[in-house]
C-alpha positions as CSV (number, residue, x, y, z in Angstrom):
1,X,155.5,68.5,124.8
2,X,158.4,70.6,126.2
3,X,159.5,74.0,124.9
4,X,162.6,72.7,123.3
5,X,160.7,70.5,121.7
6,X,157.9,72.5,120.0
7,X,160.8,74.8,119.3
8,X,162.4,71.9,117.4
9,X,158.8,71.1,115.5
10,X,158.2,75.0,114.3
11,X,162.2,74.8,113.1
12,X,161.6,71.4,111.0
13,X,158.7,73.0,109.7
14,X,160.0,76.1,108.7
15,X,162.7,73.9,107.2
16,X,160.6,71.6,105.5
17,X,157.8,74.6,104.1
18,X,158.5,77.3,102.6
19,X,156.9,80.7,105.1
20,X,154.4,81.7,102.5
21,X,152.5,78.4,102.3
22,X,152.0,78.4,105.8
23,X,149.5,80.7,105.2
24,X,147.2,78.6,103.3
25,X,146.3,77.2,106.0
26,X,144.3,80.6,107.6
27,X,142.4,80.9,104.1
28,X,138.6,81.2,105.1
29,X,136.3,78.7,103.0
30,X,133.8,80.4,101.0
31,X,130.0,80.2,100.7
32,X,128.3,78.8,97.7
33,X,126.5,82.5,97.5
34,X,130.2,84.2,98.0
35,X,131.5,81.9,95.4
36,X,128.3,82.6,92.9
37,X,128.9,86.1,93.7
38,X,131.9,86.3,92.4
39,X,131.5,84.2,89.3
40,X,128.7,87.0,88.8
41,X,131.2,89.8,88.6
42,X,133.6,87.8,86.7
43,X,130.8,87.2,83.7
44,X,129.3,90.4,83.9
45,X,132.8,91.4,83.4
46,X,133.3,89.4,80.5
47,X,129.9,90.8,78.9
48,X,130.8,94.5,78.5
49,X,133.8,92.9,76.3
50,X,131.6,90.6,74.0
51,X,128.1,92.0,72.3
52,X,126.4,88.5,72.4
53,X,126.8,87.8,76.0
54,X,125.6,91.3,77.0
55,X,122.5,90.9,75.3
56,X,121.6,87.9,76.5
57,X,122.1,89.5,79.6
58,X,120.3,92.2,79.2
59,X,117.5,89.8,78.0
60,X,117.5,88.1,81.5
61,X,117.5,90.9,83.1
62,X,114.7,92.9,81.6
63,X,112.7,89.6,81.6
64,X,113.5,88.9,85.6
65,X,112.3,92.3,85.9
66,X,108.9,91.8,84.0
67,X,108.6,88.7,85.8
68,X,109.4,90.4,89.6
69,X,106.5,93.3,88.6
70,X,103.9,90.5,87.6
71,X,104.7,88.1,90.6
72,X,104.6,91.3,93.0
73,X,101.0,92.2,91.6
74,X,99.9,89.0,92.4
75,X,101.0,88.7,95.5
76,X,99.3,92.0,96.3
77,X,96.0,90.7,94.9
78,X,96.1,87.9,96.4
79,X,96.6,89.6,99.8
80,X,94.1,92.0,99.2
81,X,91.1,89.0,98.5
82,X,92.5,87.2,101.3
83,X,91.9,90.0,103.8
84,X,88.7,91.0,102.1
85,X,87.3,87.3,102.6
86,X,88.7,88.0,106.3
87,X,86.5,91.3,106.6
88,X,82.7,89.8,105.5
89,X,83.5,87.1,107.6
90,X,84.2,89.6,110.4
91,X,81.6,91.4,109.0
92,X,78.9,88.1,109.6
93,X,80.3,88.1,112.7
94,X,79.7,91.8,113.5
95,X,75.7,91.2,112.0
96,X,75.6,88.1,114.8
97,X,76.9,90.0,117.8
98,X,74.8,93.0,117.4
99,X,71.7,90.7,117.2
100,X,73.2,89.1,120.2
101,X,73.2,92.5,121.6
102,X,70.0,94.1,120.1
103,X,68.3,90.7,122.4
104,X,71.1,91.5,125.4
105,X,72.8,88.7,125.7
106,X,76.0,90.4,124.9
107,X,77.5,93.4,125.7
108,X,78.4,96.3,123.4
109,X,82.5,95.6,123.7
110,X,82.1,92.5,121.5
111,X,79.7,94.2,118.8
112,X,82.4,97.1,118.9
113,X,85.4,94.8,118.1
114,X,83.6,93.0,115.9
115,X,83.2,96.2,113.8
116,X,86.9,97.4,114.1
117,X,88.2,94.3,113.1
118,X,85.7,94.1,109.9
119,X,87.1,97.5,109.3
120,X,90.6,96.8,109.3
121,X,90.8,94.2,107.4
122,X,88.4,95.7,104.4
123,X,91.5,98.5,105.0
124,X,94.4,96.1,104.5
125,X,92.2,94.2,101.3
126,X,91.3,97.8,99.6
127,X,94.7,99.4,100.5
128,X,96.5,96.0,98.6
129,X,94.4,97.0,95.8
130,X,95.0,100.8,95.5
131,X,98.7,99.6,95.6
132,X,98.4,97.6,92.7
133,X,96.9,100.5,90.6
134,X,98.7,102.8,92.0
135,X,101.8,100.8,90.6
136,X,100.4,99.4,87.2
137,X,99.9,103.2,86.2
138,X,103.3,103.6,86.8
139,X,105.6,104.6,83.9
């Protein structure tokens, strides 16, 4: 297209649409968690103004937050038996190689990772535990 003529289209246009709504065009979409977000704000807004709705709230949110503590002690119990299984397995392993070695067929490397492995992993299972005491006796 030649210059005069994309000249001529951005005149018509101008002539056509007013300068403002050419701008709606360069309006970025939203996500669905931009647009949740700010539906958020709106009714939490909208709850310091009316009693009912800020209870409720406050309801959600105290039992979200009972919910998150309970689902996080879990998880750390959870954890911690998983990686306790995964020491006494280690463990049996650890009893086998230093038979293996006690009759030399093996040397002492394999006993010795054997045994920092068990150890490790009864860390990471007892430490999951202390964590959840630690935080139940929380205030």
């Amino acid at each position: 297209m030649p210059r005069t003529a994309e000249r001529f289209a951005a005149r018509l246009c101008w002539a056509i649409v007013a300068p403002e709504a050419v701008k709606i065009e360069a309006v970025s979409k939203l996500s669905a968690w931009r647009k949740a977000g700010v539906v958020a704000r709106v009714a939490g807004e909208q709850a310091g103004r009316n009693r009912m709705i800020s209870a409720a709230m406050s309801a959600v949110s105290t039992t979200a937050r009972s919910f998150g503590r309970a689902l996080h002690q879990l998880w750390l119990e959870v954890t911690g038996v998983v990686f306790l299984v995964m020491a006494l397995s280690f463990a049996a392993a650890s009893v086998k190689e230093y038979g293996k070695y006690h009759a030399g067929q093996t040397g002492l490397g394999r006993v010795a990772v054997a045994v920092c492995f068990t150890l490790t992993f009864a860390w990471f299972g007892l430490s999951s535990f202390w964590r959840v005491r630690r935080k139940s006796q929380r205030p």
